[in-house]
C-alpha positions as CSV (number, residue, x, y, z in Angstrom):
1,X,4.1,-3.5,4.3
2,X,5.2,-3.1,8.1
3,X,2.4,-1.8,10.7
4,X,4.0,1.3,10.6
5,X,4.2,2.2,7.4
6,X,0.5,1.4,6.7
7,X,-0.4,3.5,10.5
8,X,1.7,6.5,8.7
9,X,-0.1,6.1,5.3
10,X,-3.7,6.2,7.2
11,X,-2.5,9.3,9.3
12,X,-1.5,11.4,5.9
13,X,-4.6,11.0,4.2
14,X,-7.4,10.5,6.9
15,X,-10.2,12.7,7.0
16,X,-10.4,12.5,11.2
17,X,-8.0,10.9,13.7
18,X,-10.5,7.7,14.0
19,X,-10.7,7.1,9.6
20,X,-9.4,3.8,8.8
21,X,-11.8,3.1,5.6
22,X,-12.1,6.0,3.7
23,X,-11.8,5.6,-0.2
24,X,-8.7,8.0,-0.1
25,X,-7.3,5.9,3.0
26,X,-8.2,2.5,1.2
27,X,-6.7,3.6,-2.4
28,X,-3.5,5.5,-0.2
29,X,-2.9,1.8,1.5
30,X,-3.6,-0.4,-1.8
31,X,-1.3,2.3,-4.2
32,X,1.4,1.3,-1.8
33,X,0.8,-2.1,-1.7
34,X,1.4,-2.4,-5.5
35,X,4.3,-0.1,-5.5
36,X,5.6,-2.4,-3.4
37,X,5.1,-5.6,-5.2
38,X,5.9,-3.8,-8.6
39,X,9.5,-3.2,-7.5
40,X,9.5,-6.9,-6.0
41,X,8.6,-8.5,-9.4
42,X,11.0,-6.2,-11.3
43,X,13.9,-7.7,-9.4
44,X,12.6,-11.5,-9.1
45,X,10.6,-11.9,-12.5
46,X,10.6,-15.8,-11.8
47,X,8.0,-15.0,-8.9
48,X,5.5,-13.6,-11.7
49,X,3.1,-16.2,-13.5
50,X,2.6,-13.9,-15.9
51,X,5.2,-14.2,-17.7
């Protein structure tokens, strides 16, 4: 996830203008981070040891 994205994530669901490590903040942040690895291993299954 780009710098960006994660600074718009923190904006949408902080509490104040200075909340970086709220629990909605933290589980906003981590949800996207395994959207975003769910849709990697869809299309490049070799990259999970899982299988």
């Amino acid at each position: 996830m780009d710098k960006e994205k994660k600074q718009e994530i923190m904006k949408s669901y902080a509490i104040n203008e200075k909340d970086t490590g709220s629990s909605d903040v933290q589980v906003a942040v981590l949800t996207e981070r395994i959207n975003q690895l769910s849709g990697h291993l869809k299309s490049h299954s070799h990259d999970c040891w899982l299988t």
